[in-house]
C-alpha positions, 0 to 999 in steps of 0.5 A, spaced: 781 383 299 779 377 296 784 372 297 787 376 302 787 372 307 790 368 313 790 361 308 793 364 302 798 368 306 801 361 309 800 357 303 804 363 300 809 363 304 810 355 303 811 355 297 815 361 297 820 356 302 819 351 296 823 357 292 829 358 297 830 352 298 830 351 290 835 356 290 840 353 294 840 347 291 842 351 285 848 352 289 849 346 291 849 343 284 855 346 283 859 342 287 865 342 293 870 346 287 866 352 285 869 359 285 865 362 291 868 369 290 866 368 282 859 366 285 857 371 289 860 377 284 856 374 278 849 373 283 850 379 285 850 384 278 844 380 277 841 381 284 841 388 282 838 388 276 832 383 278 831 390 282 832 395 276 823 394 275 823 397 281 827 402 281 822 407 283 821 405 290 828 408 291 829 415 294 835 417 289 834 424 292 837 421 300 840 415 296 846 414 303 842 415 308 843 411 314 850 410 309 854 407 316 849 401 318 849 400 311 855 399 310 856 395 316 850 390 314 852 390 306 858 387 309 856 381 313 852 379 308 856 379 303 860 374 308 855 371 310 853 369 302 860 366 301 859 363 307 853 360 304 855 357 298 861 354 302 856 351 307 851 349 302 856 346 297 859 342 303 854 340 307 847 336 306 842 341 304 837 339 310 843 340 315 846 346 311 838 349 312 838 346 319 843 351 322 840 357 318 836 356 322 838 358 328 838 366 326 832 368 329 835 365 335 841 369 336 836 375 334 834 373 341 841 374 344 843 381 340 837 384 342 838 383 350 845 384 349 844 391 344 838 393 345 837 391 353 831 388 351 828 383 356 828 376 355 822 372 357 823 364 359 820 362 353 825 366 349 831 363 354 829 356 353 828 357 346 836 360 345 838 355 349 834 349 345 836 352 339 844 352 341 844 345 344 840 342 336 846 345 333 850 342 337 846 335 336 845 336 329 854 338 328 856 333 334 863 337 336 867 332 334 864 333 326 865 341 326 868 342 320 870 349 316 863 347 312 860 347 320 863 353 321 862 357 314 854 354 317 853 357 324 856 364 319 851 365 315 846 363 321 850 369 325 851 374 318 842 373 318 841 375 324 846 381 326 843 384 319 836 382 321 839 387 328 841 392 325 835 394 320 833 397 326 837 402 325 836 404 318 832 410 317 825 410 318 821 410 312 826 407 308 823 402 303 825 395 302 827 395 296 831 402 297 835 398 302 836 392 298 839 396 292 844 400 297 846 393 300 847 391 293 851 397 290 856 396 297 857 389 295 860 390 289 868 392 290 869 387 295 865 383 291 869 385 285 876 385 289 875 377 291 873 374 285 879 378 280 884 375 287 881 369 286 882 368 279 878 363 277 877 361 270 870 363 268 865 359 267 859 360 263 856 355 267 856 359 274 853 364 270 846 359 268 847 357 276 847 364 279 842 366 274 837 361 278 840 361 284 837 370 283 831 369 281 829 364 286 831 367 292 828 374 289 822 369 288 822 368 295 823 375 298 817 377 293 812 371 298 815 374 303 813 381 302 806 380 300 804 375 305 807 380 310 804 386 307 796 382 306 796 379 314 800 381 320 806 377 321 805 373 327 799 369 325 802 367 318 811 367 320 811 359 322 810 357 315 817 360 314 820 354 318 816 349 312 823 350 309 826 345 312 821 340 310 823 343 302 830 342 304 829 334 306 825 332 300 829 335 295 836 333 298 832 326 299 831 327 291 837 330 289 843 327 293 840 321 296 841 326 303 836 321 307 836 325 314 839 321 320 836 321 328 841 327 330 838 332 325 831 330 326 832 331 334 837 338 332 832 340 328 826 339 332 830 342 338 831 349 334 824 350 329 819 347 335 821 353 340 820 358 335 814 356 333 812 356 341 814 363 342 810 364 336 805 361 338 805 365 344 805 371 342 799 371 338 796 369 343 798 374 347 796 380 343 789 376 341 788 377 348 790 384 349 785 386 342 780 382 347 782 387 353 783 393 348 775 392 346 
């Protein structure tokens, strides 16, 4: 359809990182003394209410099913989450993001160790790149609970990204996304009343922000994907971390040194050669299909 196309879906997906990247600044304009657990337990009743327009998407009539693995995921990422208000409200916003980062490649290492999938040259250099960029940007004399809380959110990603291979097949995004969100609550819940902090109007205006950008970005997400294959537009995903360097520049005065310049070029250009070389890869079989 017009519009649709390769071009607008990067364009789509680029400014869609602008509004993660948004999100997270919302959260880290909280300060190192936010109530994490009060945080989250906000976010997440407004998550699932940003979700009530689409409620149609969901099958109420096998609402549980794949309840395990659901559960399963809806826990990591919740520890995830607070381990992402932590990282981002401690750490500079570029070096929080730069760790994020690494995800995709620790996707790499739980598919060869879960799913016996082979692992490729490129893909071995890539994980290799992407850990020694992690260590260049940390430096481990400088790691911290906030580095730590950092490379969990990476590790929460990843493992969630894992298992939706085993969630029913058929079982839309949203469907998932409200199950997830349901499961979260009465950990959520639990922690913020044993936190006991003392309400804040002011976490509601930041958990408010921080839902609607980041649901923002999830919707960029699904229409580029939904418009072009993945493969020919998923390296603008990385654009982020240009987002995260101009906003903490203009924010916090977070201007990025040498080691996270390196770092983050060890973790983000492997990835984007693989890409790169699996598009090629499967143009290449449409060629020989044809």
């Amino acid at each position: 359809m017009s519009g649709k196309t390769v071009n607008s879906a990067i364009l789509l997906l680029i400014l869609g990182n602008g509004m993660a990247i948004v999100s997270d600044l919302i959260v880290k304009m909280q300060g190192e003394n936010v109530a994490v657990f009060q945080f989250v337990a906000v976010r997440l009743v407004i998550m699932l209410l940003l979700l009530l327009p689409f409620i149609k998407k969901v099958n109420f009539g096998n609402l549980w099913e794949g309840g395990r693995i659901q559960f399963l995921r809806a826990h990591i990422s919740y520890a995830g989450i607070c381990c992402m208000v932590v990282a981002l409200s401690t750490l500079p916003l570029a070096t929080a993001n730069a760790i994020f980062y690494a995800a995709p490649l620790l996707v790499v290492v739980l598919s060869v160790l879960f799913f016996r999938e082979p692992l490729s040259k490129a893909s071995l250099l890539a994980v290799i790149s992407g850990f020694i960029g992690i260590l260049v940007i940390l430096r481990p004399l400088e790691i911290s609970w906030s580095a730590i809380s950092a490379i969990g959110v990476a590790f929460s990603l990843a493992i969630s990204a894992t298992l939706v291979r085993k969630l029913p097949k058929g079982q839309s995004t949203v469907h998932s996304m409200l199950v997830s969100q349901i499961m979260m609550v009465p950990i959520a819940m639990a922690l913020a009343v044993w936190e006991d902090a003392p309400f804040d109007t002011d976490t509601l205006y930041y958990a408010l922000g921080s839902a609607v950008f980041i649901s923002m970005y999830n919707a960029t997400v699904f229409m580029s994907y939904k418009w072009v294959s993945p493969q020919q537009v998923t390296s603008a995903e990385y654009t982020g971390m240009v987002w995260a360097i101009l906003l903490g520049v203009l924010f916090f005065d977070e201007v990025p040194d040498a080691w996270l310049i390196v770092g983050s070029s060890l973790i983000i250009l492997p990835l984007l050669g693989i890409a790169y070389l699996e598009r090629k890869r499967k143009q290449f079989g449409q060629l020989a299909a044809s």
